[in-house]
C-alpha positions as a Markdown table, in Angstrom:
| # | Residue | x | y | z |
|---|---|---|---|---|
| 1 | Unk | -14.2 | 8.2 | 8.9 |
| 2 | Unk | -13.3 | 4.9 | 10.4 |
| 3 | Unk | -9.6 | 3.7 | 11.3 |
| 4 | Unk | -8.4 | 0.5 | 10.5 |
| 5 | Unk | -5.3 | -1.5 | 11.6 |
| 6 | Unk | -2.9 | -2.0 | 8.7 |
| 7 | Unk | -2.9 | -6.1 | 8.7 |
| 8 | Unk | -1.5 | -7.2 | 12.0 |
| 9 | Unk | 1.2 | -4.7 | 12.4 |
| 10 | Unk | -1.1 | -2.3 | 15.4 |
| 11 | Unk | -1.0 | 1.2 | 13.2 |
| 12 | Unk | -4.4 | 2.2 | 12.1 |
| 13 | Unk | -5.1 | 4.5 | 8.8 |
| 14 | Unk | -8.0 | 5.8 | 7.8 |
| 15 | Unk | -9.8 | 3.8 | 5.7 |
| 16 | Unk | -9.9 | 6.0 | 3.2 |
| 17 | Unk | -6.4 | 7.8 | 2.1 |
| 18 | Unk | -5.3 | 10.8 | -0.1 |
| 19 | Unk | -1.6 | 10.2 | -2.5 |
| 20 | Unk | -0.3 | 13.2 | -4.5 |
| 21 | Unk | 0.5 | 10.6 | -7.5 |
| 22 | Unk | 0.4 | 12.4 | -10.3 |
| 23 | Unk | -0.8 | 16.1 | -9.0 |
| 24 | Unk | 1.2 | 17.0 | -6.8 |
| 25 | Unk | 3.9 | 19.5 | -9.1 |
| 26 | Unk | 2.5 | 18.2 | -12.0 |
| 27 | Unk | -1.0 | 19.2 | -11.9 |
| 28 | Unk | -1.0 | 20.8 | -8.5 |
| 29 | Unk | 0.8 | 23.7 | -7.3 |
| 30 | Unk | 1.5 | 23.8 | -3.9 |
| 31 | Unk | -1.4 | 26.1 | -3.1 |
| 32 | Unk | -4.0 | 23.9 | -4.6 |
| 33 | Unk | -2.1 | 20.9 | -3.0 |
| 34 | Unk | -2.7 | 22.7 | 0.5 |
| 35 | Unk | -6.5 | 23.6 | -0.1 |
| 36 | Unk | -6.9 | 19.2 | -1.1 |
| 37 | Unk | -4.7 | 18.1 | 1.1 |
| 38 | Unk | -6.9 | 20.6 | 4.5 |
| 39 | Unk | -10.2 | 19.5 | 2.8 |
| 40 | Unk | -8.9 | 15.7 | 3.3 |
| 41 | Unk | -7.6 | 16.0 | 6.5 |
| 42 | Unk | -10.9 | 17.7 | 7.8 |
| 43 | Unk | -13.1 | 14.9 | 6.6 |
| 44 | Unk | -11.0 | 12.1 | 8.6 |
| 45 | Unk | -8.3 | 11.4 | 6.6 |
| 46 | Unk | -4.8 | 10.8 | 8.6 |
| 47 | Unk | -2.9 | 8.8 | 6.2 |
| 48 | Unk | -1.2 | 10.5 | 2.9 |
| 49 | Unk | 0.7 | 8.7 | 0.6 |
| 50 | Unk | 3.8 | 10.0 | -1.6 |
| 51 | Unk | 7.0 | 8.7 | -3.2 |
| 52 | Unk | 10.4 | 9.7 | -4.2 |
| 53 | Unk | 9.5 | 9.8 | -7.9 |
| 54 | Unk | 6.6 | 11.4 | -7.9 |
| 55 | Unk | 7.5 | 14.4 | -10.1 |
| 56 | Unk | 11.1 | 13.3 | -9.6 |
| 57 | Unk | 10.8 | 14.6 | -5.9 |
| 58 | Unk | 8.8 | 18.1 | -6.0 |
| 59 | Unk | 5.7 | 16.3 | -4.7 |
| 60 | Unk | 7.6 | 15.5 | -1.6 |
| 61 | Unk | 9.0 | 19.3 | -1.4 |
| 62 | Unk | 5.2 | 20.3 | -1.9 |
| 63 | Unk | 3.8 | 18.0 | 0.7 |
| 64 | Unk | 6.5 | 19.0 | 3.2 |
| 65 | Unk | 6.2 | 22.9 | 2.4 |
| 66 | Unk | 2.4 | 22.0 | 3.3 |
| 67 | Unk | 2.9 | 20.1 | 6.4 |
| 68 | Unk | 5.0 | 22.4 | 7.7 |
| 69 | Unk | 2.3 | 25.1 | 6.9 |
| 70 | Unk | -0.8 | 23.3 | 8.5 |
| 71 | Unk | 1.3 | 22.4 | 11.3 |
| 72 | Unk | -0.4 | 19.4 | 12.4 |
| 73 | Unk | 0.6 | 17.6 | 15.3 |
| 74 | Unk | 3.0 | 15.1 | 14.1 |
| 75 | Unk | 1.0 | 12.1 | 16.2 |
| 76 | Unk | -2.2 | 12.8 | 14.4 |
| 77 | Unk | -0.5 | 11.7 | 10.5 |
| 78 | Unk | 0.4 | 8.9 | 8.9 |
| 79 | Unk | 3.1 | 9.6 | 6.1 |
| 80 | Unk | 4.8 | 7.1 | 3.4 |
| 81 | Unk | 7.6 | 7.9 | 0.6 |
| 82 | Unk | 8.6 | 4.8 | -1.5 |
| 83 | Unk | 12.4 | 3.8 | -3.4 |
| 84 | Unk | 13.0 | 1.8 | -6.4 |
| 85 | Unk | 13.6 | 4.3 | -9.6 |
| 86 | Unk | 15.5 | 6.5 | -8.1 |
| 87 | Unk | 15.5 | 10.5 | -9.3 |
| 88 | Unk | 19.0 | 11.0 | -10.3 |
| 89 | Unk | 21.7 | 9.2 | -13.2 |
| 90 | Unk | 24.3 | 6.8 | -11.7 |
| 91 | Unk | 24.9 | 2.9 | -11.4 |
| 92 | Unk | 23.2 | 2.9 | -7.6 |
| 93 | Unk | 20.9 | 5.6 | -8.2 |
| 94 | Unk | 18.3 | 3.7 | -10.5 |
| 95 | Unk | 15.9 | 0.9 | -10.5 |
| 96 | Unk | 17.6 | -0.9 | -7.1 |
| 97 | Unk | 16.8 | -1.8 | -3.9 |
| 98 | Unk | 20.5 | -1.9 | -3.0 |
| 99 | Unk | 21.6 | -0.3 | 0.5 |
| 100 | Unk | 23.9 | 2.6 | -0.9 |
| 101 | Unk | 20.5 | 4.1 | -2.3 |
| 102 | Unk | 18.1 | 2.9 | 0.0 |
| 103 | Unk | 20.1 | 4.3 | 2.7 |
| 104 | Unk | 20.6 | 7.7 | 1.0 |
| 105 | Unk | 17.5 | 8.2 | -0.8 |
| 106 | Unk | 15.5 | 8.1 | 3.3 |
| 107 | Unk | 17.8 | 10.8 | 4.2 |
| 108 | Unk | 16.8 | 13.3 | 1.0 |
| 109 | Unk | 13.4 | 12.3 | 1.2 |
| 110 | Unk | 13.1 | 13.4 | 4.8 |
| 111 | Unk | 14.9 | 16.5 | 3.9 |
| 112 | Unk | 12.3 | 17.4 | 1.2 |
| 113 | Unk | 9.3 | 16.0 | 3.3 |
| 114 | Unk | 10.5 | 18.6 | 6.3 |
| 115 | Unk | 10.3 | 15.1 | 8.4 |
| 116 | Unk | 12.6 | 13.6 | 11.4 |
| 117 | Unk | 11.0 | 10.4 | 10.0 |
| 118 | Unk | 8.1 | 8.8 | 7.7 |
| 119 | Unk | 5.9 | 6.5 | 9.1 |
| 120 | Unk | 6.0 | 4.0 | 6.1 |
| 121 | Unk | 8.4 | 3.5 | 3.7 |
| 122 | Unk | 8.0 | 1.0 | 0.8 |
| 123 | Unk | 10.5 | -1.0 | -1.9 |
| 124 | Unk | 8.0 | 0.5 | -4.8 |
| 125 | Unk | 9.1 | -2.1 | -6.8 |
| 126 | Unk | 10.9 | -5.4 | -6.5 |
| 127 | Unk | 14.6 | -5.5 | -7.5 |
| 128 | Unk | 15.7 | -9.1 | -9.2 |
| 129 | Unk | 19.0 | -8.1 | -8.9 |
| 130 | Unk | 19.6 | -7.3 | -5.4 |
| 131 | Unk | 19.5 | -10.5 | -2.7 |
| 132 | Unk | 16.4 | -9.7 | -1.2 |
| 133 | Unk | 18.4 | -10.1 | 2.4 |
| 134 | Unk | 20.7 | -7.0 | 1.8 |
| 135 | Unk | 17.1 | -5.5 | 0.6 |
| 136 | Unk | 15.5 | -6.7 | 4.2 |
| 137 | Unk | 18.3 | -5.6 | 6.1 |
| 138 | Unk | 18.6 | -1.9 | 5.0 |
| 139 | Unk | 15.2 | -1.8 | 5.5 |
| 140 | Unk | 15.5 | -2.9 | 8.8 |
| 141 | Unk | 18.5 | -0.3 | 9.9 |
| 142 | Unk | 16.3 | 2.1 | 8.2 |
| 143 | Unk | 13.8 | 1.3 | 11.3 |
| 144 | Unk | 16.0 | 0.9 | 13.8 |
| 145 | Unk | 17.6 | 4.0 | 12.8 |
| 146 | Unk | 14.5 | 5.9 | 13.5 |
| 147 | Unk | 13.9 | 7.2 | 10.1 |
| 148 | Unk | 10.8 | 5.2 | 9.2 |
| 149 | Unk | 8.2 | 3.0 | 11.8 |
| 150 | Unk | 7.4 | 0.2 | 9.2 |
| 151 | Unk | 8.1 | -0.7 | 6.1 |
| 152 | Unk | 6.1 | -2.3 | 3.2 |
| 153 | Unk | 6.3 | -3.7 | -0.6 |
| 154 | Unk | 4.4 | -2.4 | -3.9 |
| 155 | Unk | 3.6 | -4.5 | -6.6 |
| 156 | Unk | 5.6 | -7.4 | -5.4 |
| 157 | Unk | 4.5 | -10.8 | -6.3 |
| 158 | Unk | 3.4 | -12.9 | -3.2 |
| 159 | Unk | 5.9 | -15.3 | -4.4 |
| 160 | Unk | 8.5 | -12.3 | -3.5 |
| 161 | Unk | 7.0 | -10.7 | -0.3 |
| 162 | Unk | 6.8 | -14.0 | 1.0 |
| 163 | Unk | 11.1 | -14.4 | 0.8 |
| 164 | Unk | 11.1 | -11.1 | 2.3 |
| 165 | Unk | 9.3 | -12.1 | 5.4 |
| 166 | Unk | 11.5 | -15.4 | 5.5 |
| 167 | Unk | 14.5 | -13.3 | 4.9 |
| 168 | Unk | 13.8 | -11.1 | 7.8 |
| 169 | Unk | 12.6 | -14.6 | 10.1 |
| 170 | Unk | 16.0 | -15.9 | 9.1 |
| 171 | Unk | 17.9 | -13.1 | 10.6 |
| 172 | Unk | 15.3 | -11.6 | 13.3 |
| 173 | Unk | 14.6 | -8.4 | 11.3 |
| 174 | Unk | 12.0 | -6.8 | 10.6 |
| 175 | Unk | 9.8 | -7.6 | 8.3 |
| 176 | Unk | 7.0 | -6.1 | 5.6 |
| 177 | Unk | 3.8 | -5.5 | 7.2 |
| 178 | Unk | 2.0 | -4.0 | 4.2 |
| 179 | Unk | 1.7 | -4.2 | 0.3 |
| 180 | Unk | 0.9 | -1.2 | -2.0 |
| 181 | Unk | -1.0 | -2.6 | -5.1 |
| 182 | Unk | -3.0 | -1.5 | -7.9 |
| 183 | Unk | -6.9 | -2.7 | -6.5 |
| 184 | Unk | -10.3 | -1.9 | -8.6 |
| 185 | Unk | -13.1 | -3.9 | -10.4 |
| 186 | Unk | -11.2 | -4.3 | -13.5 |
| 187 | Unk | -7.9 | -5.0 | -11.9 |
| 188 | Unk | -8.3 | -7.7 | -8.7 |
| 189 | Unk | -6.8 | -11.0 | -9.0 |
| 190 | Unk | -3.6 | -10.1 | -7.4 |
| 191 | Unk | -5.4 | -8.7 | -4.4 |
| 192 | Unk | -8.2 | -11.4 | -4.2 |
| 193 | Unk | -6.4 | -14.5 | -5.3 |
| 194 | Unk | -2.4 | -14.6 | -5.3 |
| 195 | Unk | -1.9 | -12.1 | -2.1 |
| 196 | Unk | -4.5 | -14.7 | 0.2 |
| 197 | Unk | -2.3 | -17.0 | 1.6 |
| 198 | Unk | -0.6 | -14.0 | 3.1 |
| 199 | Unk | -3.2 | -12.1 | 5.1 |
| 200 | Unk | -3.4 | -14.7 | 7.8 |
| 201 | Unk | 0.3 | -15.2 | 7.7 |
| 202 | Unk | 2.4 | -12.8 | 7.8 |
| 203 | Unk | -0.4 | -11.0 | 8.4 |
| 204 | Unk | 0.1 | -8.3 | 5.4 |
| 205 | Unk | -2.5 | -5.4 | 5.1 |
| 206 | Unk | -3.0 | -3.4 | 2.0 |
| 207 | Unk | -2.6 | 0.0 | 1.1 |
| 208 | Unk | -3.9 | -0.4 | -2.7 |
| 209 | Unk | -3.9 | 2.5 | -4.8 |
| 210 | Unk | -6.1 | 3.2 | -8.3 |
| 211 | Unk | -9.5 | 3.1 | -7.5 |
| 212 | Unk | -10.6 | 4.3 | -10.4 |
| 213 | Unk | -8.5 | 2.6 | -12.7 |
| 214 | Unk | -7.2 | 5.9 | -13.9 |
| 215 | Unk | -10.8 | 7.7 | -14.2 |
| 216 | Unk | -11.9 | 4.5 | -16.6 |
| 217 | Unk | -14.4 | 4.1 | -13.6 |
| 218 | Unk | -15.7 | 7.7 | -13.4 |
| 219 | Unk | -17.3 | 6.9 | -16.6 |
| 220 | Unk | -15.9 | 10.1 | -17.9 |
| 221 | Unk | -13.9 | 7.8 | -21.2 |
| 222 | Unk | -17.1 | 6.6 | -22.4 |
| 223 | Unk | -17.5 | 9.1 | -25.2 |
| 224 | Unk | -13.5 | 9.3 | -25.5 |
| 225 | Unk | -10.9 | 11.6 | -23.9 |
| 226 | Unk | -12.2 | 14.6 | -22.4 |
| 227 | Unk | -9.3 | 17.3 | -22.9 |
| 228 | Unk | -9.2 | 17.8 | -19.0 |
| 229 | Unk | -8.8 | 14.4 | -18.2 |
| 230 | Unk | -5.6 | 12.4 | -17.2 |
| 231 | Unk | -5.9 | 10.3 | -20.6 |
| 232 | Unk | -5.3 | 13.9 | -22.5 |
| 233 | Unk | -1.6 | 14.6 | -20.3 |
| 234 | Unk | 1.0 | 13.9 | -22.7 |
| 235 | Unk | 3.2 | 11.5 | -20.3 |
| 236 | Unk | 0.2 | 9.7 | -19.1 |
| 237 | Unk | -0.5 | 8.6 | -23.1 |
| 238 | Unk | 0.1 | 4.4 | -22.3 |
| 239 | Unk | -3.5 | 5.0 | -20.2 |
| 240 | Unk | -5.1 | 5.8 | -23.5 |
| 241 | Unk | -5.5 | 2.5 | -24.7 |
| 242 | Unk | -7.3 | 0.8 | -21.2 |
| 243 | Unk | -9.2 | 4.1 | -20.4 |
| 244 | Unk | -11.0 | 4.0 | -23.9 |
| 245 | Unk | -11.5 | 0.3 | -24.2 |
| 246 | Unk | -15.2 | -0.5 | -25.6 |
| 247 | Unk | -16.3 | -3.5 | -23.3 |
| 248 | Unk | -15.3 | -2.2 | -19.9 |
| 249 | Unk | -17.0 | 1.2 | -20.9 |
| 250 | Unk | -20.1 | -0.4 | -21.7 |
| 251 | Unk | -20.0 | -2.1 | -17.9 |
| 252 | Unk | -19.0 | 0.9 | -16.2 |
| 253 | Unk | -22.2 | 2.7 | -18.0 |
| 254 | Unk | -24.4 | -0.7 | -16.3 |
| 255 | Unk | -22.8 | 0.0 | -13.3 |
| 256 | Unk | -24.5 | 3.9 | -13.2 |
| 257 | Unk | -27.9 | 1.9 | -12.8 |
| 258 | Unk | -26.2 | 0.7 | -9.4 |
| 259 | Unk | -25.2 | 3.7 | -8.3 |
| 260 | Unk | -28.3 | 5.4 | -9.1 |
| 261 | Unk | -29.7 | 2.9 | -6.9 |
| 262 | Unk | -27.7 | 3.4 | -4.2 |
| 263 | Unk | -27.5 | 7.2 | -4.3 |
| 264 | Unk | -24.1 | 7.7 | -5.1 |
| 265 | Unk | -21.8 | 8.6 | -7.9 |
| 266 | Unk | -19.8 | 5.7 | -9.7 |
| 267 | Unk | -16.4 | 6.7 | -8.5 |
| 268 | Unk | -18.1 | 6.8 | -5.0 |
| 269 | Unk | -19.6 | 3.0 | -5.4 |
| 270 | Unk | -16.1 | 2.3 | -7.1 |
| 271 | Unk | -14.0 | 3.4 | -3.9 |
| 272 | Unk | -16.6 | 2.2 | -1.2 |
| 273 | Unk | -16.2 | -1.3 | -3.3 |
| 274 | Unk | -12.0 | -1.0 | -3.0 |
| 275 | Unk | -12.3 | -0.4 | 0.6 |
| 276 | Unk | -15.6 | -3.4 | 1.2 |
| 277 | Unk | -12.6 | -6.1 | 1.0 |
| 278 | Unk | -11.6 | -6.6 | 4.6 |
| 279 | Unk | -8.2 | -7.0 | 3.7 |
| 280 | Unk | -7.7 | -3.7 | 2.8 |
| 281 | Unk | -6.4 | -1.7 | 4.9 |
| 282 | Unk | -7.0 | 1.7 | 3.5 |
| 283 | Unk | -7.8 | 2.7 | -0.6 |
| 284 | Unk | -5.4 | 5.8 | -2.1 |
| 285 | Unk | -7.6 | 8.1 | -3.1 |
| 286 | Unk | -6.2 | 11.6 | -5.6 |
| 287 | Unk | -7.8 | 14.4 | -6.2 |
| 288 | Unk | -6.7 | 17.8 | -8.2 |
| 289 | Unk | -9.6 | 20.0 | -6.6 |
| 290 | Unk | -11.7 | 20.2 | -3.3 |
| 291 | Unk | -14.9 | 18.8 | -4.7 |
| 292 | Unk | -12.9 | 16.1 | -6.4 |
| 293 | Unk | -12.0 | 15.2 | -2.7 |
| 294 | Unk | -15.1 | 15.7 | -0.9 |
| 295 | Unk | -16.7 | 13.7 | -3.9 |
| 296 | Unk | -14.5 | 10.9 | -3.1 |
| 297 | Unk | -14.2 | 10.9 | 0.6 |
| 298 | Unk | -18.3 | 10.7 | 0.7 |
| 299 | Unk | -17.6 | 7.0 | -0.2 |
| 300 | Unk | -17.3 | 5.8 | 3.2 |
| 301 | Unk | -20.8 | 6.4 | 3.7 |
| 302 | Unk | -21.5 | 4.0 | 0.9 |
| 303 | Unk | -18.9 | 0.9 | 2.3 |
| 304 | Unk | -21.9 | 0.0 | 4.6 |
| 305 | Unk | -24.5 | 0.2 | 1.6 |
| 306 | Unk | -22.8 | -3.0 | -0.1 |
| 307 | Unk | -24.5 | -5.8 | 0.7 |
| 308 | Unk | -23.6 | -9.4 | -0.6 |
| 309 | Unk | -26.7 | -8.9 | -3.1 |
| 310 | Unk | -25.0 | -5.6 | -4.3 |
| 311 | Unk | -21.6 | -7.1 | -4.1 |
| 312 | Unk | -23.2 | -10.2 | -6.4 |
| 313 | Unk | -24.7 | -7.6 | -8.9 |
| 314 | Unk | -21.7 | -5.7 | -9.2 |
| 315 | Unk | -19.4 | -8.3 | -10.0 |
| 316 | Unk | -21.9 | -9.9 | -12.1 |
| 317 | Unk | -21.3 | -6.9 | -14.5 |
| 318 | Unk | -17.5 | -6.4 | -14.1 |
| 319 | Unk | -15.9 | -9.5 | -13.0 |
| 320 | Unk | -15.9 | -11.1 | -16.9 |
| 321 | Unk | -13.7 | -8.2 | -17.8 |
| 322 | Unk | -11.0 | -7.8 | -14.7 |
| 323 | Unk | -7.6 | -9.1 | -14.9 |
């Protein structure tokens, strides 16, 4: 496994990551969580990803019950949680970046992560409605505090990322170093065209997450929904639609030829191509069993296989069809 720095900020995550998005308490008990989460860590990985919502906060009491289990040493992994829904009913409880929740929704994460701090902690979402400069500073005391080490967006437009980084210029605070967003062959333009002007300055690095696009890229939707799949979970129905969609199906079954060609599966080639961008920092894999994980870490043996004539023959069959 190699390490890389996330943009200029000097942590380094491995390039490849595990998130319990989804699994973790929905699909995963914590036993199965423990077994994915060992067969992750064994192969390199040092960065895992989580988030206050994920299954309204069990997926942080099952990561924590784990970490606590394994017992790593606390130097060795890279943890993040993320704020913006919120997991419980009141007026500063929900959809806000506001300080009230940001400040209180750190201190029950840690509490269910069994943490004294995370390393990254990200605004999941942007929040129109709170100046981005209470956002920034909250973040900042969340810092200085000692509860978190950096901080980062998720799906924020560059447009808004950018006023964060001004925001925290304006006031000497600190500022995002990283952005969490969706990154695959169907899905890139944020990514490749409206994030550019911000990897040189502010010098943002990428933790993007759906490699896969939900399993579309597995090729497992091109004779429908298998019943084991993530497209056949009842809350995950609004996948339905993109994971069964004729004309990206048909390019995900060219792409097998490629990935026959270079000896690898096509969620393999799909990953290694996530993490071939040099701007990203380090691609969220998920997994909800051990050879799902070993299957997926094994792609950063193909990274090195893409070369610019693969690159060219891969995008010459999905780049017609990503938004």
């Amino acid at each position: 496994m190699n390490y890389r720095r996330l943009g200029r900020c000097g942590l380094k995550v491995s390039e490849l990551s595990f998130g319990s998005w989804v699994t973790y308490g929905n699909q995963l008990d914590v036993a199965a969580a423990r077994e994915c989460m060992a067969a992750a860590w064994d192969r390199g990985v040092n960065f895992f990803d989580n988030a206050e919502v994920y299954a309204s906060g069990k997926s942080e009491e099952i990561m924590g019950e784990i970490l606590a289990k394994l017992a790593w040493p606390r130097l060795k992994y890279v943890v993040s949680t993320k704020f913006f829904w919120g997991i419980t009913d009141g007026p500063n409880e929900k959809n806000t970046l506001n300080r009230k929740y940001l400040l209180n929704g750190i201190d029950a994460s840690l509490k269910r992560l069994r943490l004294d701090f995370v390393d990254l902690v990200f605004c999941h979402r942007p929040d129109p409605e709170t100046p981005v400069e209470e956002t920034v500073w909250a973040m900042h005391d969340m810092i200085e505090r000692g509860k978190a080490l950096y901080w980062g967006t998720s799906e924020w437009s560059a447009a808004q990322v950018a006023a964060a980084c001004a925001a925290a210029d304006r006031h000497h605070l600190r500022a995002p170093v990283t952005e969490q967003p969706q990154y695959n062959l169907f899905h890139r333009a944020r990514v490749e065209k409206e994030y550019a002007p911000l990897y040189d300055e502010p010098g943002l690095g990428l933790t993007t997450w759906s490699p896969l696009a939900s399993g579309l890229l597995t090729g497992k939707y091109r004779r429908g929904v298998p019943p084991d799949s993530r497209g056949a979970i009842p809350r995950l129905q609004f996948l339905v639609e993109s994971l069964t969609d004729k004309k990206r199906n048909e390019a995900v079954g060219r792409l097998e030829a490629v990935a026959q060609d270079l000896g690898c599966t096509l969620a393999q080639l799909s990953i290694a191509w996530c993490a071939r961008n040099p701007h990203v920092s380090t691609v969220i894999t998920g997994a909800s069993r051990v050879s799902q994980v070993e299957e997926n870490l094994a792609a950063a043996e193909v990274i090195p296989r893409l070369t610019a004539e693969v690159m060219q023959r891969i995008d010459g069959i999905t780049a017609p069809l990503a938004d």
